[in-house]
N, C-alpha and C positions, 0 to 999 in steps of 0.2 A: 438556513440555520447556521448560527459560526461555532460551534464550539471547538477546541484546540483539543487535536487526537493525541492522544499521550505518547507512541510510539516512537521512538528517534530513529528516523530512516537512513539510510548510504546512499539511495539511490537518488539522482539530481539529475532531473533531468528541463529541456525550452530552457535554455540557459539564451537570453536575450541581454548583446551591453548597448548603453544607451550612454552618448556625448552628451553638449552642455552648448549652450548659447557662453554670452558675454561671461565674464569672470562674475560681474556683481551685477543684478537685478530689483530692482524694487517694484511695490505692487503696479507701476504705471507700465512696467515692461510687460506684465503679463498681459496678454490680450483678453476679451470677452468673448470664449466662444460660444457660440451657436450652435444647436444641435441639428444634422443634418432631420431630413424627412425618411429617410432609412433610418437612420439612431434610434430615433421616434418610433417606428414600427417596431424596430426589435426588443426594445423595453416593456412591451405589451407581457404583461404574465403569460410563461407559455407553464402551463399545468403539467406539473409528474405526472406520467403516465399511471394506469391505473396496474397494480399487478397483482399474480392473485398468490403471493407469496404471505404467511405468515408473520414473518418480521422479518423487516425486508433494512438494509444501511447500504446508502452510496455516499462515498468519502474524496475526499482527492487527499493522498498518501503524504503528496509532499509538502502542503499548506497545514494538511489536517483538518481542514474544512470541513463541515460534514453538508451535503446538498441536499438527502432526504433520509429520514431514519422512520421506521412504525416498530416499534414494538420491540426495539434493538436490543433491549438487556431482558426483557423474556427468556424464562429457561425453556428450553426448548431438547429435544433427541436430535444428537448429533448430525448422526449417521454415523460415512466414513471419513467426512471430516476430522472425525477422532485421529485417522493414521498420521496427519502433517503431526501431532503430538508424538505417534506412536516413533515418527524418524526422528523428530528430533530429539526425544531422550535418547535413544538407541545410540545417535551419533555421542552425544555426549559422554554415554555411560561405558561406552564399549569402541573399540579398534575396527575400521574399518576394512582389515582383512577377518575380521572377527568368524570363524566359522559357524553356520548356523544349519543343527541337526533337523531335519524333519523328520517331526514323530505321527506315528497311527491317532494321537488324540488332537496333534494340529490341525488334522485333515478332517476331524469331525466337522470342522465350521465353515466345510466345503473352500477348493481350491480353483479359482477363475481357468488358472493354466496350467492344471494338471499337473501340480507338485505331487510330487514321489514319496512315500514310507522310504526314511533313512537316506533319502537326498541330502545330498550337505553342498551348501552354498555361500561364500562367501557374504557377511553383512552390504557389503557394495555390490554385490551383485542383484539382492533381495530388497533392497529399497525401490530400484525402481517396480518390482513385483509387485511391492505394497499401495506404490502410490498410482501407478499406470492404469493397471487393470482392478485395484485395490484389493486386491489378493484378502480373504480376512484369513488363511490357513497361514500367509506367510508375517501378519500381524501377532497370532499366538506364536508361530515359531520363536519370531526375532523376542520376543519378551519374554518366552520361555527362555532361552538360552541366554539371553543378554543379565535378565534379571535372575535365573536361577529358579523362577518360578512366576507363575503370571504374574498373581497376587501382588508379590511385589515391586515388579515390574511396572502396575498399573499407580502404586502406593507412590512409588515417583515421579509418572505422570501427572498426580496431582499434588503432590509438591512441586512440579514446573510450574504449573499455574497458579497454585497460593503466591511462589515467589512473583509473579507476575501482577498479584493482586486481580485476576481475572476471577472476582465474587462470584458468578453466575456460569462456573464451568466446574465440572464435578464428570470423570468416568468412572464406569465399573468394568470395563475389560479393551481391550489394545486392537478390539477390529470396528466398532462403530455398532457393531451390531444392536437392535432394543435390547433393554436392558433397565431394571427400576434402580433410579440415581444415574443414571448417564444422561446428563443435561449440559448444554452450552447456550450462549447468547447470538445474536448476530454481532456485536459491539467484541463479545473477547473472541470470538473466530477472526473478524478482522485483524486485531493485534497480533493472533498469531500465526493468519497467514503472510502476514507482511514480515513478521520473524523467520517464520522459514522461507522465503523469497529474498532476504538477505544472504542468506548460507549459497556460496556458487556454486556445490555439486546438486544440492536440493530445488535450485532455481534452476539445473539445467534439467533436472528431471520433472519436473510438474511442466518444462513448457515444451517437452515435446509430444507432438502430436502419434510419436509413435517412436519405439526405439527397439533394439534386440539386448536382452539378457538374458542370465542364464542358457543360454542358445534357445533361446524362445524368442519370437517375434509377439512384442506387446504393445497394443493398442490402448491409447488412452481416454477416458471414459468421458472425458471433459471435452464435447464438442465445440465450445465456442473456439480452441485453438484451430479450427478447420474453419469457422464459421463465422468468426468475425475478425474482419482485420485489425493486427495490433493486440491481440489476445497472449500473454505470455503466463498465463496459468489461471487459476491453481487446483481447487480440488473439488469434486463433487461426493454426492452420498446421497443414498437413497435407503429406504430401510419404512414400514409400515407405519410405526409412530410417526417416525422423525418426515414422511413424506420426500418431496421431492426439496435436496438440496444443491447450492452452488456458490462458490466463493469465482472472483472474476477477475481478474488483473489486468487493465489495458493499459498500453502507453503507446501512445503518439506526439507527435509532433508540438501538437495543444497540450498536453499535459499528461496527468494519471489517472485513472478512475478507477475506486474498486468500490465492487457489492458484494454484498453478501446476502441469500437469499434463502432463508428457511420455512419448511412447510410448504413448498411452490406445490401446484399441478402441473406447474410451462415454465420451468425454471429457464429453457434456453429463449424462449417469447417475454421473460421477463428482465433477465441480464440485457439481452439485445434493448428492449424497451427502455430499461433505464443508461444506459451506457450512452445510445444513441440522443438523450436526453443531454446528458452532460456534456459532449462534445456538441452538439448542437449549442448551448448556453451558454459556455464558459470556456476558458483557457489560461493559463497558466503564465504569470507577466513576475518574471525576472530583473530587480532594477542593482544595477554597480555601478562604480566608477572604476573604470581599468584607467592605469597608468596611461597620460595620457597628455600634451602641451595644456590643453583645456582644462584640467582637472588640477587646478593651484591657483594657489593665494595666493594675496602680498601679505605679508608676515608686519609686523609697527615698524619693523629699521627698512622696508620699504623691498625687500629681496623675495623671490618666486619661492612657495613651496608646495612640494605636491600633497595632496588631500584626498580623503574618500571614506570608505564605508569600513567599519570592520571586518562585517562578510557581505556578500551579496542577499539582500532582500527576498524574500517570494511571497506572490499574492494570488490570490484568484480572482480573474476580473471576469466581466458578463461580458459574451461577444461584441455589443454594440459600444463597450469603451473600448476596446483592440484596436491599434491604432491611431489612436488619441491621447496621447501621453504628453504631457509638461513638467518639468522639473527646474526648480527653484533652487540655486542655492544664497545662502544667507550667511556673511560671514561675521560673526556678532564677537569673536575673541581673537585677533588675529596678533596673537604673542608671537614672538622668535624663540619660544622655547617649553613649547608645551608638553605637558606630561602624557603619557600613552595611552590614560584613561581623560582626560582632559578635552572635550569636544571646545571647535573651532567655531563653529555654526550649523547650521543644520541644512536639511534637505528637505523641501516641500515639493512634494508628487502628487498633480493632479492626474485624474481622466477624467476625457469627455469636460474638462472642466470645472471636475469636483473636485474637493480635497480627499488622495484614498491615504494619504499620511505622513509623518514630518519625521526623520531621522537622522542621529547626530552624525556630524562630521566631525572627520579628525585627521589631523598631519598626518603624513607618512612620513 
Protein backbone atom coordinates (compact mmCIF):
# COMPACT_ATOMS: atom_id res chain seq x y z
CA UNK A 1 0.00 0.00 0.00
CA UNK A 2 1.62 3.74 -0.78
CA UNK A 3 -0.40 6.15 0.57
CA UNK A 4 1.60 9.49 1.92
CA UNK A 5 1.17 9.70 5.96
CA UNK A 6 0.29 13.33 6.54
CA UNK A 7 2.48 13.85 9.71
CA UNK A 8 5.67 16.10 9.17
CA UNK A 9 8.37 14.24 11.31
CA UNK A 10 12.04 15.64 12.79
CA UNK A 11 13.26 12.54 13.05
CA UNK A 12 15.76 11.23 10.05
CA UNK A 13 17.09 8.72 10.34
CA UNK A 14 19.77 5.43 7.47
CA UNK A 15 20.96 8.55 6.17
CA UNK A 16 23.00 6.75 3.10
CA UNK A 17 25.32 9.38 0.51
CA UNK A 18 25.80 7.86 -2.68
CA UNK A 19 28.74 9.25 -5.45
CA UNK A 20 28.42 9.24 -9.33
CA UNK A 21 30.20 7.65 -12.08
CA UNK A 22 31.25 9.85 -15.26
CA UNK A 23 30.07 13.69 -15.32
CA UNK A 24 27.58 12.67 -18.38
CA UNK A 25 26.02 9.42 -19.14
CA UNK A 26 23.81 8.29 -21.81
CA UNK A 27 21.34 5.26 -22.14
CA UNK A 28 24.48 3.01 -23.72
CA UNK A 29 26.40 3.78 -20.28
CA UNK A 30 23.85 2.23 -18.25
CA UNK A 31 24.40 -1.59 -18.18
CA UNK A 32 21.61 -4.44 -18.38
CA UNK A 33 21.33 -5.84 -15.12
CA UNK A 34 20.47 -9.11 -14.36
CA UNK A 35 18.75 -10.27 -11.36
CA UNK A 36 20.73 -12.54 -9.09
CA UNK A 37 19.06 -16.18 -8.07
CA UNK A 38 18.81 -14.77 -4.48
CA UNK A 39 17.03 -11.35 -5.81
CA UNK A 40 14.65 -13.81 -7.40
CA UNK A 41 13.84 -15.81 -4.13
CA UNK A 42 13.33 -12.83 -2.25
CA UNK A 43 10.67 -11.04 -4.41
CA UNK A 44 8.57 -14.22 -3.70
CA UNK A 45 5.39 -12.48 -1.81
CA UNK A 46 6.20 -13.01 1.73
CA UNK A 47 2.42 -12.81 3.49
CA UNK A 48 1.61 -10.23 6.61
CA UNK A 49 1.50 -12.32 9.28
CA UNK A 50 -1.78 -12.98 10.41
CA UNK A 51 -2.77 -10.95 13.78
CA UNK A 52 -5.49 -11.21 15.96
CA UNK A 53 -5.71 -7.42 16.56
CA UNK A 54 -8.93 -5.48 15.58
CA UNK A 55 -7.58 -2.78 13.36
CA UNK A 56 -4.31 -3.16 13.17
CA UNK A 57 -1.59 -0.08 10.70
CA UNK A 58 2.13 -0.48 10.17
CA UNK A 59 3.66 2.56 8.63
CA UNK A 60 7.33 3.65 8.06
CA UNK A 61 7.31 7.23 9.80
CA UNK A 62 9.76 8.55 7.67
CA UNK A 63 8.50 7.80 4.01
CA UNK A 64 5.08 7.62 5.25
CA UNK A 65 4.49 4.67 3.52
CA UNK A 66 1.91 2.69 4.91
CA UNK A 67 2.89 -1.54 4.61
CA UNK A 68 -0.30 -3.04 6.02
CA UNK A 69 -3.49 -1.31 7.35
CA UNK A 70 -7.27 -3.39 8.44
CA UNK A 71 -9.62 -1.39 9.67
CA UNK A 72 -7.31 1.68 10.36
CA UNK A 73 -9.92 4.48 10.80
CA UNK A 74 -12.58 2.30 12.59
CA UNK A 75 -13.67 3.99 15.71
CA UNK A 76 -12.61 1.97 18.24
CA UNK A 77 -12.18 2.43 22.71
CA UNK A 78 -8.94 3.94 23.22
CA UNK A 79 -7.99 2.72 26.24
CA UNK A 80 -4.97 4.53 27.81
CA UNK A 81 -3.75 5.40 24.71
CA UNK A 82 -6.03 8.58 25.68
CA UNK A 83 -2.89 9.78 28.26
CA UNK A 84 -0.19 10.59 25.25
CA UNK A 85 -3.27 13.28 24.62
CA UNK A 86 -3.82 13.72 28.19
CA UNK A 87 0.43 15.05 28.26
CA UNK A 88 0.35 16.56 25.66
CA UNK A 89 -2.38 19.25 26.28
CA UNK A 90 -1.19 19.38 29.83
CA UNK A 91 2.33 20.45 28.48
CA UNK A 92 0.74 23.04 26.47
CA UNK A 93 -1.90 24.45 28.69
CA UNK A 94 0.11 24.51 31.83
CA UNK A 95 4.14 25.19 33.29
CA UNK A 96 5.90 22.49 33.96
CA UNK A 97 6.65 23.14 37.45
CA UNK A 98 2.88 23.43 37.45
CA UNK A 99 1.79 21.97 41.05
CA UNK A 100 -0.61 19.22 40.85
CA UNK A 101 -3.08 18.63 44.02
CA UNK A 102 -4.24 15.10 44.64
CA UNK A 103 -7.76 14.91 45.70
CA UNK A 104 -10.04 12.06 47.45
CA UNK A 105 -12.26 12.08 44.12
CA UNK A 106 -8.77 11.49 41.86
CA UNK A 107 -8.24 8.42 43.60
CA UNK A 108 -11.69 7.18 42.93
CA UNK A 109 -10.28 5.85 39.53
CA UNK A 110 -7.75 3.88 41.44
CA UNK A 111 -3.97 4.85 41.74
CA UNK A 112 -1.25 2.11 39.98
CA UNK A 113 1.37 3.73 42.60
CA UNK A 114 -0.26 4.51 45.48
CA UNK A 115 -0.82 8.39 45.06
CA UNK A 116 -1.77 9.97 48.32
CA UNK A 117 -5.10 12.39 49.32
CA UNK A 118 -3.50 15.98 49.16
CA UNK A 119 -0.22 14.80 47.62
CA UNK A 120 1.06 17.66 45.58
CA UNK A 121 3.40 17.05 42.85
CA UNK A 122 4.97 18.78 40.41
CA UNK A 123 3.29 18.43 36.56
CA UNK A 124 7.01 17.05 35.60
CA UNK A 125 7.16 14.96 38.13
CA UNK A 126 3.47 13.29 37.19
CA UNK A 127 3.82 12.75 33.55
CA UNK A 128 5.98 10.23 33.73
CA UNK A 129 3.08 8.60 36.43
CA UNK A 130 0.73 8.91 33.77
CA UNK A 131 2.44 7.42 30.95
CA UNK A 132 4.74 4.60 32.84
CA UNK A 133 2.58 2.97 34.91
CA UNK A 134 -0.55 4.84 33.40
CA UNK A 135 -1.56 6.02 36.44
CA UNK A 136 -5.62 7.01 35.59
CA UNK A 137 -5.89 8.84 39.32
CA UNK A 138 -2.94 10.97 38.13
CA UNK A 139 -4.87 11.51 34.59
CA UNK A 140 -7.86 13.12 36.54
CA UNK A 141 -5.60 14.95 38.82
CA UNK A 142 -3.34 16.60 36.09
CA UNK A 143 -6.77 17.92 34.22
CA UNK A 144 -8.27 18.63 37.17
CA UNK A 145 -5.88 21.07 38.15
CA UNK A 146 -4.53 22.03 34.82
CA UNK A 147 -8.04 22.62 33.40
CA UNK A 148 -9.80 23.93 36.44
CA UNK A 149 -12.12 21.13 36.10
CA UNK A 150 -12.19 17.73 34.01
CA UNK A 151 -14.81 18.71 31.87
CA UNK A 152 -13.05 21.06 30.50
CA UNK A 153 -9.97 19.94 30.59
CA UNK A 154 -11.14 17.01 28.25
CA UNK A 155 -13.28 19.92 26.08
CA UNK A 156 -9.41 20.68 24.88
CA UNK A 157 -8.33 17.50 24.38
CA UNK A 158 -10.68 17.35 21.68
CA UNK A 159 -10.12 20.47 20.33
CA UNK A 160 -6.35 19.09 19.91
CA UNK A 161 -7.74 16.73 17.74
CA UNK A 162 -10.37 18.75 15.52
CA UNK A 163 -7.26 20.98 15.11
CA UNK A 164 -5.42 17.95 13.90
CA UNK A 165 -8.41 17.05 11.72
CA UNK A 166 -8.17 13.48 13.52
CA UNK A 167 -12.26 12.65 12.34
CA UNK A 168 -12.35 9.33 14.13
CA UNK A 169 -11.07 10.49 17.73
CA UNK A 170 -13.55 11.71 20.19
CA UNK A 171 -12.68 11.42 24.41
CA UNK A 172 -14.99 11.54 27.31
CA UNK A 173 -12.52 11.82 30.17
CA UNK A 174 -8.26 12.22 30.62
CA UNK A 175 -7.65 8.39 31.82
CA UNK A 176 -8.64 6.09 28.88
CA UNK A 177 -10.95 4.37 30.87
CA UNK A 178 -14.73 2.82 28.87
CA UNK A 179 -16.63 5.29 28.41
CA UNK A 180 -19.80 5.90 25.59
CA UNK A 181 -18.14 8.45 22.95
CA UNK A 182 -14.37 7.67 23.78
CA UNK A 183 -13.43 6.51 20.48
CA UNK A 184 -10.01 6.57 18.37
CA UNK A 185 -8.84 5.13 15.13
CA UNK A 186 -5.52 3.16 14.60
CA UNK A 187 -4.70 5.81 11.49
CA UNK A 188 -5.27 9.12 14.26
CA UNK A 189 -3.34 7.14 17.24
CA UNK A 190 -0.53 6.90 14.77
CA UNK A 191 -0.25 10.75 14.09
CA UNK A 192 -0.26 11.29 17.44
CA UNK A 193 1.94 9.13 18.68
CA UNK A 194 4.49 10.21 16.49
CA UNK A 195 3.52 13.85 17.80
CA UNK A 196 4.31 13.27 21.10
CA UNK A 197 7.56 11.21 20.09
CA UNK A 198 8.70 14.44 18.65
CA UNK A 199 8.41 16.53 22.03
CA UNK A 200 12.13 15.33 23.83
CA UNK A 201 11.06 15.20 27.41
CA UNK A 202 7.80 13.00 26.26
CA UNK A 203 10.16 10.85 24.02
CA UNK A 204 12.49 10.33 27.01
CA UNK A 205 9.69 9.26 28.93
CA UNK A 206 7.53 6.71 27.00
CA UNK A 207 11.00 4.93 25.96
CA UNK A 208 12.17 4.03 29.21
CA UNK A 209 11.86 0.84 30.28
CA UNK A 210 11.60 2.09 33.85
CA UNK A 211 12.54 5.19 35.63
CA UNK A 212 12.02 6.77 39.46
CA UNK A 213 9.63 9.69 40.17
CA UNK A 214 7.97 11.14 42.41
CA UNK A 215 10.33 8.95 44.77
CA UNK A 216 8.62 5.93 43.42
CA UNK A 217 10.25 3.47 41.32
CA UNK A 218 8.01 3.09 38.02
CA UNK A 219 7.87 0.41 35.66
CA UNK A 220 6.55 0.70 32.41
CA UNK A 221 3.73 -1.11 31.07
CA UNK A 222 4.98 -1.44 27.39
CA UNK A 223 6.99 -4.49 27.24
CA UNK A 224 8.22 -4.56 23.87
CA UNK A 225 10.98 -1.73 25.29
CA UNK A 226 12.55 -5.07 27.19
CA UNK A 227 11.45 -7.36 24.52
CA UNK A 228 12.35 -6.33 21.24
CA UNK A 229 15.48 -4.68 20.14
CA UNK A 230 15.33 -1.12 18.91
CA UNK A 231 11.86 -0.55 20.60
CA UNK A 232 11.84 3.31 21.81
CA UNK A 233 8.18 3.58 22.90
CA UNK A 234 5.21 4.25 22.97
CA UNK A 235 2.17 3.49 24.87
CA UNK A 236 -0.14 0.71 25.65
CA UNK A 237 -3.90 0.38 27.09
CA UNK A 238 -5.99 -1.98 28.00
CA UNK A 239 -9.58 -1.46 29.30
CA UNK A 240 -12.73 -4.23 28.47
CA UNK A 241 -14.34 -2.52 25.46
CA UNK A 242 -11.28 -1.21 23.95
CA UNK A 243 -9.36 -4.92 24.60
CA UNK A 244 -5.88 -5.28 24.34
CA UNK A 245 -4.01 -2.26 22.90
CA UNK A 246 -0.27 -1.06 21.62
CA UNK A 247 1.25 1.63 19.65
CA UNK A 248 5.14 0.41 18.76
CA UNK A 249 8.10 2.64 17.67
CA UNK A 250 11.07 0.85 16.35
CA UNK A 251 14.30 2.25 14.88
CA UNK A 252 17.08 0.64 13.59
CA UNK A 253 19.66 0.62 11.34
CA UNK A 254 17.13 -0.23 8.18
CA UNK A 255 14.81 2.29 9.16
CA UNK A 256 11.43 3.02 11.27
CA UNK A 257 8.49 0.93 11.74
CA UNK A 258 5.51 1.82 13.77
CA UNK A 259 2.03 -0.20 14.52
CA UNK A 260 -0.64 0.45 15.99
CA UNK A 261 -2.75 -2.27 17.33
CA UNK A 262 -6.30 -2.06 18.60
CA UNK A 263 -8.59 -4.81 19.97
CA UNK A 264 -5.35 -7.34 20.21
CA UNK A 265 -5.79 -10.69 22.48
CA UNK A 266 -1.43 -11.02 21.97
CA UNK A 267 -0.83 -7.49 21.40
CA UNK A 268 2.93 -8.12 22.29
CA UNK A 269 2.78 -11.75 19.49
CA UNK A 270 1.30 -9.21 17.32
CA UNK A 271 3.78 -5.91 17.39
CA UNK A 272 6.60 -8.60 17.22
CA UNK A 273 4.82 -10.33 14.30
CA UNK A 274 4.44 -7.48 12.26
CA UNK A 275 7.57 -5.48 13.13
CA UNK A 276 9.61 -8.55 12.36
CA UNK A 277 7.75 -8.48 9.00
CA UNK A 278 9.02 -5.08 8.00
CA UNK A 279 12.45 -5.39 8.88
CA UNK A 280 12.54 -8.61 7.23
CA UNK A 281 11.06 -6.91 3.86
CA UNK A 282 12.10 -3.45 3.59
CA UNK A 283 14.63 -0.76 4.45
CA UNK A 284 14.95 2.53 4.16
CA UNK A 285 17.27 4.11 1.02
CA UNK A 286 18.50 7.60 1.41
CA UNK A 287 19.66 9.17 -2.02
CA UNK A 288 22.02 13.06 -2.03
CA UNK A 289 24.47 14.50 -3.62
CA UNK A 290 27.03 15.80 -1.00
CA UNK A 291 29.49 18.28 -2.12
CA UNK A 292 31.70 16.52 -3.85
CA UNK A 293 34.69 16.88 -7.33
CA UNK A 294 31.97 14.35 -8.82
CA UNK A 295 29.03 16.24 -8.22
CA UNK A 296 29.30 19.26 -11.33
CA UNK A 297 28.68 20.32 -14.43
CA UNK A 298 30.27 22.11 -17.26
CA UNK A 299 28.12 25.29 -17.30
CA UNK A 300 27.75 26.63 -21.84
CA UNK A 301 31.20 29.09 -21.13
CA UNK A 302 32.64 25.56 -20.54
CA UNK A 303 33.67 26.25 -16.40
CA UNK A 304 32.96 23.44 -13.50
CA UNK A 305 29.85 23.94 -11.27
CA UNK A 306 28.72 22.15 -8.43
CA UNK A 307 25.17 20.50 -8.55
CA UNK A 308 22.63 18.55 -6.58
CA UNK A 309 19.43 17.92 -4.80
CA UNK A 310 17.48 20.46 -2.95
CA UNK A 311 17.20 18.19 0.10
CA UNK A 312 18.09 14.67 0.24
CA UNK A 313 15.43 12.01 -1.02
CA UNK A 314 13.87 9.15 0.97
CA UNK A 315 12.35 5.93 -0.15
CA UNK A 316 11.34 2.60 0.96
CA UNK A 317 12.83 -0.17 -1.01
CA UNK A 318 12.24 -4.19 -0.52
CA UNK A 319 15.31 -5.98 0.79
CA UNK A 320 16.19 -7.82 -2.44
CA UNK A 321 16.90 -4.03 -4.28
CA UNK A 322 19.41 -3.13 -1.28
CA UNK A 323 22.35 -2.88 -2.82
CA UNK A 324 21.64 -2.49 -6.25
CA UNK A 325 21.49 1.18 -6.87
CA UNK A 326 22.19 3.24 -10.20
CA UNK A 327 22.11 6.79 -10.71
CA UNK A 328 21.85 8.77 -13.80
CA UNK A 329 22.49 12.14 -14.12
CA UNK A 330 21.29 14.12 -17.16
CA UNK A 331 22.35 17.41 -17.84
CA UNK A 332 19.79 18.93 -20.32
CA UNK A 333 20.06 23.05 -19.27
CA UNK A 334 23.59 23.75 -18.60
CA UNK A 335 23.34 27.82 -18.40
CA UNK A 336 26.25 29.81 -16.42
CA UNK A 337 23.57 31.54 -14.54
CA UNK A 338 20.69 29.80 -13.51
CA UNK A 339 18.08 30.73 -11.21
CA UNK A 340 17.70 28.94 -7.74
CA UNK A 341 14.47 27.42 -8.73
CA UNK A 342 15.69 26.61 -12.34
CA UNK A 343 16.57 22.83 -12.52
CA UNK A 344 19.86 21.92 -14.66
CA UNK A 345 18.94 18.32 -15.49
CA UNK A 346 17.70 15.76 -13.54
CA UNK A 347 18.57 12.52 -11.79
CA UNK A 348 17.33 9.01 -12.72
CA UNK A 349 17.61 6.21 -9.78
CA UNK A 350 17.40 2.92 -10.58
CA UNK A 351 17.19 -0.53 -8.42
CA UNK A 352 17.81 -3.72 -9.10
CA UNK A 353 17.50 -2.12 -12.50
CA UNK A 354 14.27 -0.52 -12.44
CA UNK A 355 13.31 3.05 -12.73
CA UNK A 356 12.29 3.89 -8.56
CA UNK A 357 12.45 7.75 -9.86
CA UNK A 358 13.82 10.99 -11.70
CA UNK A 359 14.59 14.07 -9.70
CA UNK A 360 15.52 17.60 -10.62
CA UNK A 361 18.91 18.93 -10.42
CA UNK A 362 20.25 22.17 -9.70
CA UNK A 363 23.44 24.47 -9.30
CA UNK A 364 24.77 25.09 -6.13
Amino acid sequence: MSRRFSLLLLIVLATLSLGFGPPRLTDSDLAIKRLTPQQIALMRNDPVPEVTAAAVLLVNPTTGQVIYAQNEHARRAPASLTKLITALVAMERADLERRIHISENDLSVWTMIGLQENEIQPLRELLPVLLLPSDNAAAMAIARNVGGDVNVFVGWMNEWVENWGLQNTRFANPSGLDAEGNYTSAWDMARIALYAMQDPMLRSILSQPEMVSTNRRLVNTNEMLRRYPGAVGVKTGTERQAGQCLITLVERRQGQALSVLLGSTDRYADATALTDYFYRNYAELTIDLPPSPINQYVDENGDLRPMGLVEPARFLARSWQMGDLTMVRRIENPTANPTPDEPIGRLEVYLAGRPLVELPLYAK
